[in-house]
C-alpha positions as CSV (number, residue, x, y, z in Angstrom):
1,X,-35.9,0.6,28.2
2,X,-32.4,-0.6,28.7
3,X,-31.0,-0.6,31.5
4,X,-28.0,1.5,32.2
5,X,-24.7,0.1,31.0
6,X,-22.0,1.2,34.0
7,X,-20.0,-1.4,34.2
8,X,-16.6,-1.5,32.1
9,X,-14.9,-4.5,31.2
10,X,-11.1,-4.0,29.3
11,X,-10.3,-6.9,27.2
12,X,-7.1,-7.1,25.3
13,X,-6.6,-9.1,22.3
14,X,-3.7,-10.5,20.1
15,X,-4.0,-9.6,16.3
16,X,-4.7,-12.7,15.2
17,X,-8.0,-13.1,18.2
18,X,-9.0,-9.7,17.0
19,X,-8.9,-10.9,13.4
20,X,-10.6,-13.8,14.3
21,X,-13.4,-11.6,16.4
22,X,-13.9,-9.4,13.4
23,X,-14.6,-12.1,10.9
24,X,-17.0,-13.9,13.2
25,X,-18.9,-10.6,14.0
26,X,-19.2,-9.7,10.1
27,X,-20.3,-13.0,9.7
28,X,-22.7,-12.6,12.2
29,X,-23.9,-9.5,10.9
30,X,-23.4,-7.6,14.1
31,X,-23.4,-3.5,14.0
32,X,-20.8,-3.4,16.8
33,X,-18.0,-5.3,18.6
34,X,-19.9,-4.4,21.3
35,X,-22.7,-5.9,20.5
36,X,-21.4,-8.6,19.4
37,X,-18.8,-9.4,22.6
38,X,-21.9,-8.5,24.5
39,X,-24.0,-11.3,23.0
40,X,-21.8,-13.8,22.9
41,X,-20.9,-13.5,26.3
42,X,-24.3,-13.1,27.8
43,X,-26.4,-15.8,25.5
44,X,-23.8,-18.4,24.5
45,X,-26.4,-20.7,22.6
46,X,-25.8,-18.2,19.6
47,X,-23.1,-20.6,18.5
48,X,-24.7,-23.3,17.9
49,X,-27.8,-21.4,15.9
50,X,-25.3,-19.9,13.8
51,X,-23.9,-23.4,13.2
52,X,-27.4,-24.7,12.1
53,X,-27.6,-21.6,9.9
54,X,-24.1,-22.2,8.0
55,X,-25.2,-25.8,7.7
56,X,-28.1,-25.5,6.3
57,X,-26.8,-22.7,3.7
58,X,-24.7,-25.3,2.9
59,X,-26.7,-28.0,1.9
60,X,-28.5,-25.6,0.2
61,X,-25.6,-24.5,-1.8
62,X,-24.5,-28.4,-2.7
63,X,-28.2,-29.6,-3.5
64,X,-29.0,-26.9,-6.2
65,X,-28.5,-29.0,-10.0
66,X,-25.8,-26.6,-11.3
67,X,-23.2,-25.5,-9.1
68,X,-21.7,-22.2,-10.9
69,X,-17.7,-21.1,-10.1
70,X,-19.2,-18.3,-8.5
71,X,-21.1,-20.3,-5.9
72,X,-18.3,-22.4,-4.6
73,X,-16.5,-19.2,-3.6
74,X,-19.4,-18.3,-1.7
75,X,-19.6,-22.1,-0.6
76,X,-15.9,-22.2,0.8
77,X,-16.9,-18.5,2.8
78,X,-19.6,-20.4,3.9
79,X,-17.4,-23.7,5.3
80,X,-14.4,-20.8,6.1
81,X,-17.5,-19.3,8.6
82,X,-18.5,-22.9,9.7
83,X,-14.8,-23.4,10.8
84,X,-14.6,-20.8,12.9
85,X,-17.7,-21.0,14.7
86,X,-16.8,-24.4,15.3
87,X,-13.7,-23.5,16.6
88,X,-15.2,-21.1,19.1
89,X,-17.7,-23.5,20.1
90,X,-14.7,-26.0,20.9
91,X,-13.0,-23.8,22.6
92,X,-16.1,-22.7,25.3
C-alpha cells in the first residue's frame, strides 16, 4: 500500500519547460505529469537508463541492411529524444 500523498509542492513552468516536460514524459511513456515529475525527482538515475535505451534503439535502427525513408523519421525522433534527455541530464 502507498503511502499517503499530503504534501503539495506548486511548481510553475515557462511554455517552452512545459513543452519540454511534455515531450520527455511521452517519450517516457509516463500516464501522468505527476508521475512522471514524481520519478524524476525522487529516482534520478532514470536519465541515464533512458539514455542507454535511446542508444541502443539507435544502433539498432542504423545496423539493420536497408534503412527505409520511413525509419529515419523514426530515427531522427529517436536522436530528437536523445537530445533532450541529454540536455536534462546536463543540466542536473
Amino acid at each position: 500500500m502507498t503511502a499517503r500523498r499530503d504534501k503539495l509542492v506548486k511548481v510553475r513552468f515557462s511554455q517552452e519547460e512545459f513543452s519540454l516536460l511534455e515531450k520527455l514524459r511521452q517519450s517516457s511513456g509516463s500516464e501522468s505529469c505527476a508521475v512522471f515529475v514524481r520519478r524524476r525527482a525522487l529516482e534520478p538515475e532514470i536519465g541515464t537508463v533512458a539514455i542507454a535505451e535511446l542508444i541502443g534503439r539507435v544502433a539498432v535502427t542504423l545496423n539493420s541492411e536497408y534503412v527505409a525513408p520511413k525509419q529515419l523519421d523514426h530515427l531522427a525522433l529517436l536522436l530528437d529524444g536523445l537530445t533532450l534527455e541529454l540536455r536534462r541530464v546536463q543540466r542536473s
